[in-house]
N, C-alpha and C positions, 0 to 999 in steps of 0.2 A: 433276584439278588437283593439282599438287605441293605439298610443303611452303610453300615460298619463295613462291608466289604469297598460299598460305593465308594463313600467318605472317611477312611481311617481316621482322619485328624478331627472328624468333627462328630460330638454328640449324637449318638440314635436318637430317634425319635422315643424309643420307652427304653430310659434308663435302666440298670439292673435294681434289681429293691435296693441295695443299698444303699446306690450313690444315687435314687429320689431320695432316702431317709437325709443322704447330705446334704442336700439341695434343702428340703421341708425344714435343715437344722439352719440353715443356714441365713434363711428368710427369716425364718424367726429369731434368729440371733440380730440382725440388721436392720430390723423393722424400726426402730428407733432412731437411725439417720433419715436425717432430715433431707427430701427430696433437693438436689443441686439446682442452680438455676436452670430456670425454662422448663423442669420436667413437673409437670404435676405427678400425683402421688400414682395413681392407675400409672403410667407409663414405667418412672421410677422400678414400680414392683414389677413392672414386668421385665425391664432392663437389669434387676439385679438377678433375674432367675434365670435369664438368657446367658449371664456371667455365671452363675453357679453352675450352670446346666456344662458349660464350657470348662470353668476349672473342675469338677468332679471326672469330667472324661479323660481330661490332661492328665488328672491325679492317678486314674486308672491305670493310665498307658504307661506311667513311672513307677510303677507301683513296688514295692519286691518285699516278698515275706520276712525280709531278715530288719525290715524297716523299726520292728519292736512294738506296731500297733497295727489296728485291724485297715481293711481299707478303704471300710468308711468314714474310721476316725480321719484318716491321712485328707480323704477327698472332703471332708467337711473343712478343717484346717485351708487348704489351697482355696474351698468355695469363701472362705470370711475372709481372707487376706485378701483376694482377687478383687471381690466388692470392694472392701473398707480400699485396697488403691486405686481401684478408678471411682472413687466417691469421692477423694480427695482429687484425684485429675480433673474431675469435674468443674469440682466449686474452684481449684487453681485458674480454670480459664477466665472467668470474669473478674481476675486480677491484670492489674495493667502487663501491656504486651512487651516482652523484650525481644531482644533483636537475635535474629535466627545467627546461632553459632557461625564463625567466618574462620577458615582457615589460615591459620598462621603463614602458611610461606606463599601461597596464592591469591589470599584474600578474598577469593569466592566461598560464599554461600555451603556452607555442609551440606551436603542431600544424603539425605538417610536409605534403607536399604527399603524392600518392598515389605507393607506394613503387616502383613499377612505372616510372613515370615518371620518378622518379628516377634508378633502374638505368639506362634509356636515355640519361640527362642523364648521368651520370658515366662512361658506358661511350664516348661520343661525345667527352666532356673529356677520356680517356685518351688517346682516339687523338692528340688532338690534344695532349697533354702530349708522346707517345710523339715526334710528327714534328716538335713544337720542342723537343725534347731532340737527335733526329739532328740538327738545324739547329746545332744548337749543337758538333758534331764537328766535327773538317776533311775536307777531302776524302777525305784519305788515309785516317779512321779511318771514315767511314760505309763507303768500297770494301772495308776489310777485314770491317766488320759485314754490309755484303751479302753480299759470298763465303762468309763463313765459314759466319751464319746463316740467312742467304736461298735460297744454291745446295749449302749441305750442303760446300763443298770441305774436305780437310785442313786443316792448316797446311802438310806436305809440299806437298800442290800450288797452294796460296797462294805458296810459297817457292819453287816452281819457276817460275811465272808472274814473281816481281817478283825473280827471280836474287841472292836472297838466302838466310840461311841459315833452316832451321826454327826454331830458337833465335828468331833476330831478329822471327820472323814472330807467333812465342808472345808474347816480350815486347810487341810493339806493339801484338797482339791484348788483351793484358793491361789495357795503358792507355788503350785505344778503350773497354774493356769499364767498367773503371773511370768513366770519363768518365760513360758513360751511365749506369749505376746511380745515380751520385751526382746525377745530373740528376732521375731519375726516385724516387729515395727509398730503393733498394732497396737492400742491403746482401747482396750473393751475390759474392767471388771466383771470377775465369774460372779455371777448372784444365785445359781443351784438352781433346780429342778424344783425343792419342796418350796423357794420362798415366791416362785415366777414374779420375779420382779422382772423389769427390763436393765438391760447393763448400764453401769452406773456410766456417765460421758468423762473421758477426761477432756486436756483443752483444745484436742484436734476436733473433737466434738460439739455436735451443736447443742446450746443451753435450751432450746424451744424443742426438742425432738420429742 
């Protein structure tokens, strides 16, 4: 008996090719934050693929064709969002400690639900962040976030498909990308395939990365 029957909710051990290619995007897209405290960078990178590895599967088991993009692009989205919030839970800890939530009419102590289940519950509410965020693009900008992210194309051959220039193809890519980060929380500029730069930081971002 395989992983996947064992374990529904959890990762096989060999992904399907596509959601590796989400995970391999997803690493590379992240390599740029800067390891949180305590973790050096070996661990960091092995901790952020253990989280990719987990949201490309979640992404998988939500997945549904009428979403408007492939479902790799879908499971690479859920793998950068996942990282980039517990990158930020992270480096939150070694800010001073507040005082655990207290119920209003009893005054005790809130006890949260068991954390396992929770993971499932907010990996499920991504998916579903992630595909009413696409919902929320126009036509024209989910076809460029599929091509680009879903099927791996250029921008060159984005721009050879819509007879336009690669220029134009970048800028539009830009603002499709834009759209959706702001949707989803995330604070990463697209910098393209032809110029491999690393994404530009905004200010949740670290300046040393």
């Amino acid at each position: 008996m395989n992983d996947t029957l064992l374990y529904p909710d959890e990762p096989p051990r060999d992904l399907p090719p596509d959601l590796q290619q989400a995970v391999r995007k997803a690493l590379a897209a992240t390599h740029c934050l800067n390891p949180p405290p305590r973790y050096d960078t070996h661990y960091w990178r092995e901790e952020r693929e253990a989280i990719a590895n987990c949201a490309v599967w979640q992404a998988a088991q939500a997945y549904r064709a009428d979403t408007g993009i492939s479902r790799e692009a879908l499971a690479l989205l859920c793998a950068l969002r996942a990282i980039y919030t517990e990158w930020r839970r992270l480096r939150k800890l070694d800010e001073p400690l507040v005082p655990m939530p207290v119920d209003a009419e009893t005054g005790d102590e809130v006890e949260f639900e068991d954390a396992e289940a929770l993971e499932a519950i907010e990996g499920h509410l991504l998916c579903v962040q992630v595909r009413e965020a696409l919902g929320r693009l126009s036509a024209e900008e989910r076809q460029l976030v599929a091509w680009y992210f879903g099927e791996g194309l250029s921008e060159r051959a984005i721009a050879a498909q819509l007879g336009c220039s690669h220029m134009t193809v970048h800028r539009r890519l830009r603002v499709a990308w834009a759209h959706l980060c702001r949707e989803l929380g995330v604070e990463c500029e697209f910098a393209g395939q032809e110029g491999k730069k690393s994404p530009k930081r905004g200010k949740n971002w670290d300046e040393n990365g």
